[in-house]
NUKOLBA-488123 format. One record per residue (C-alpha): residue in three letters; x, y, z. Coordinates in pm, whole numbers, plus 50000, padded with zeros to 5 digits. Example, Ala and Ser with C-alpha at 12.3 -4.5 7.8 and 13.67 -1.06 7.14 Angstrom:
2
ALA512304955050780SER513674989450714
//
This chain:
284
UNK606404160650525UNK608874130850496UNK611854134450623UNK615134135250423UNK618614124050592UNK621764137850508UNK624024112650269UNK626894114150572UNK626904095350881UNK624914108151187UNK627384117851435UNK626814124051803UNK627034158751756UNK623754159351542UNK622224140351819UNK623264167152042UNK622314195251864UNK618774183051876UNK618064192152186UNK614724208352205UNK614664202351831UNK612954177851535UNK612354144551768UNK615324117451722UNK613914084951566UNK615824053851692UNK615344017651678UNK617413981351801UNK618713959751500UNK621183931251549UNK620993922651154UNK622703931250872UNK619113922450688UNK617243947250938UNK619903974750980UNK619283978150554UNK615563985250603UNK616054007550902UNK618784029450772UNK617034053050556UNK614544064350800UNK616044064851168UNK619134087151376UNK620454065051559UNK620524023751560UNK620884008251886UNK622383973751885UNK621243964552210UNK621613936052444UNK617513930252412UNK619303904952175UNK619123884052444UNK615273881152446UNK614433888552092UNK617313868351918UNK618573840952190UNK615743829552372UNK617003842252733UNK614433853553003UNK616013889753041UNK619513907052873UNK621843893753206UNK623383864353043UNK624223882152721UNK628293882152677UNK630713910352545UNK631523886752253UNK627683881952101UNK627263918552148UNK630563926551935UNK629313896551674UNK626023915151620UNK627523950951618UNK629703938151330UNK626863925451102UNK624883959151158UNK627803980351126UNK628393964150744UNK624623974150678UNK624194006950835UNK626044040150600UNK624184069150755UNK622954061151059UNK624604066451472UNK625494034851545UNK625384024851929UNK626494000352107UNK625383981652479UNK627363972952696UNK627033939652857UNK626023930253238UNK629203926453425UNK631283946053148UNK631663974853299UNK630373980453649UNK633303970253855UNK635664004453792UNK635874033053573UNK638924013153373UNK637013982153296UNK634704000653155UNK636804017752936UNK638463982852856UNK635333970652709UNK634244001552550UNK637444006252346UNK637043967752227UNK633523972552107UNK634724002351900UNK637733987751748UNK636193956651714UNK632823968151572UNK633454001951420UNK630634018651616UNK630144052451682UNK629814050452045UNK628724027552344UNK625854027252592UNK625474018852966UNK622624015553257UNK623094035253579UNK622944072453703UNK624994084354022UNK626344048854033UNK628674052953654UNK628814093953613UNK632314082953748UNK632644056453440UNK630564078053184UNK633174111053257UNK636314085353279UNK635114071652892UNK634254108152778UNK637574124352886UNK639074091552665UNK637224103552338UNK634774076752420UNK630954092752355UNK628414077952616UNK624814072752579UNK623634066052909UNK620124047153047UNK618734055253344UNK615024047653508UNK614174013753488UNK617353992453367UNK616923961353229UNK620183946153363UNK619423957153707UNK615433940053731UNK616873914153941UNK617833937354222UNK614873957954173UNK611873935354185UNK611263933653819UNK609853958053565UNK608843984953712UNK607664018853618UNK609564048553787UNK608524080153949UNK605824070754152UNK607214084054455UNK608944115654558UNK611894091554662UNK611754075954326UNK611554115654126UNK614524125754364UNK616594093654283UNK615924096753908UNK616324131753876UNK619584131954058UNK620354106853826UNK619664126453521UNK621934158253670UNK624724129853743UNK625014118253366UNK624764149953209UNK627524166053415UNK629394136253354UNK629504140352992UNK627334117252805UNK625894130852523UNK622234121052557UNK620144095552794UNK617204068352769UNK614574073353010UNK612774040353029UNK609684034253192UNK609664068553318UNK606304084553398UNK605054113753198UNK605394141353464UNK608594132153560UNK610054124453194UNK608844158853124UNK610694174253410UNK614054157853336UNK613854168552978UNK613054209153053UNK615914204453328UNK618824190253174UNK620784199252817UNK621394168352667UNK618464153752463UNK616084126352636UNK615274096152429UNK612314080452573UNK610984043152559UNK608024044852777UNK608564073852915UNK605834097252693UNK606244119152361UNK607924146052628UNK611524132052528UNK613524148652250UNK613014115252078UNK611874079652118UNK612934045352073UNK611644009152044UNK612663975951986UNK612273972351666UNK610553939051676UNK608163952351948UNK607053977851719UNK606643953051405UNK604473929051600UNK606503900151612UNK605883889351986UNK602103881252116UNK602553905752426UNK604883936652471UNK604503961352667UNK602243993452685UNK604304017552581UNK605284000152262UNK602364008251972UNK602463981451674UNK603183993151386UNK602753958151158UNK601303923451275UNK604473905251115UNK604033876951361UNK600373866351232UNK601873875550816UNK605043847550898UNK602563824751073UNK600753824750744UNK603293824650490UNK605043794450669UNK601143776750730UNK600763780850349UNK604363763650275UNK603843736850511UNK600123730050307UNK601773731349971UNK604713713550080UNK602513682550141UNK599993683449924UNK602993685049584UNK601713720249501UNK605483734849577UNK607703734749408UNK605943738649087UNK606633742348723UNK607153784548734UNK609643769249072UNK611673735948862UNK614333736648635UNK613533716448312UNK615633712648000UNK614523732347661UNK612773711547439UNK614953697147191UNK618403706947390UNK620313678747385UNK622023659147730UNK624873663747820UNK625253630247984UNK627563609747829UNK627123574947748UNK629223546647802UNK629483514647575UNK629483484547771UNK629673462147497
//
């Protein structure tokens, strides 16, 4: 059974009200070009600082600024008519106080015209997440393992193999909720555990390697379309588009060189019997 979005714009009150209901299908564009395919068939669009690795060439999301974020929110905003629209919030953006968080968030959403922000961290930013919500600022919050914080934590690692890891996360998980963000990421979140925080709290769980237990799932999108040679294990591809691009451009380099492109269905050529329009010039 396909399913059929409504012609309006998803708001986070939709997301909300899923809770324990059909599973919330989101995905990362930074594109205008992408956010046009995605539209029609996800929630929510995440435009997330994984821009930094898929889009800018960067070993992990710290060094991504405020201002790229806000330049790539822009483009997807101007492509994207029905879906949530969220936005990250940079490394060092937000993690000093409560009020420069809500500094940056209240650029991004003038600036961008999103629907609402994300940011990584539990018990650390409930104080930040409930400071933005009181504001009329919705939160999406992140929590498990954080991409901005792999520096600190010894890279990318999968959490909830110990009870001091389940009693960190799950506290966590009752520290954002009661804070007021609307739903959370669990990423890299074992099955058990992922399962646990989703029967415990009331705001929906959107998981990204953290099993099918969430209320709904997310990937970046060029994960999932097989653009990279490794990803993770949690991401499934869903197209080989690195290996179809490989041999497009192979093919275009071949026909390039041997004269074969452009050809004559590719060149302009004149009518027969159309006349020039050059004009001549007498010399004489």
């Amino acid at each position: 059974m396909s399913h059929v979005k409504p012609v309006r714009r998803t708001n986070v009150a939709d997301i909300r009200n899923r809770k324990n209901g059909e599973p919330i299908v989101c995905l990362t564009a930074y594109t205008s070009m992408m956010t046009e395919i995605l539209d029609p068939y996800v929630d929510l669009i995440l435009v997330g600082d994984s821009v930094g690795t898929v889009l800018h060439g960067h070993d992990s999301t710290i060094p991504v600024t405020l201002d790229e974020m806000i330049f790539h929110a822009r483009s997807v905003k101007r492509a994207s008519p029905t879906s949530l629209l969220v936005v990250d919030l940079p490394f060092g953006s937000y993690e000093a106080s409560p009020q420069q968080a809500y500094e940056t968030a209240s650029r991004v959403l003038k600036e961008t015209g999103a629907d609402t922000v994300k940011l990584e961290g539990g018990v650390t930013q409930a104080a930040s997440i409930r400071f933005l919500a009181e504001r009329g600022v919705p939160v999406m919050a992140h929590i498990g393992l954080r991409p901005q914080a792999v520096r600190a934590t010894g890279g990318y690692r999968i959490v909830g193999k110990t009870e001091e890891e389940t009693a960190n996360l799950i506290a966590d998980a009752d520290a954002v909720t009661e804070a007021g963000a609307f739903c959370v990421v669990l990423e890299g979140v074992i099955e058990s555990l992922a399962r646990e925080i989703t029967d415990r709290i009331s705001i929906p769980t959107i998981g990204i390697g953290a099993s099918p237990a969430c209320d709904g799932q997310i990937l970046v999108t060029e994960d999932m379309l097989g653009y990279f040679d490794r990803t993770a294990k949690f991401v499934r591809r869903f197209a080989n588009l690195r290996e179809t691009i490989d041999q497009a451009v192979s093919a275009y380099a071949d026909d390039v060189r041997g004269r074969r492109f452009p050809g004559e269905s590719e060149t302009y050529v004149k009518p027969a019997g159309e006349k020039s329009n050059v004009t001549r010039i007498n010399r004489s």
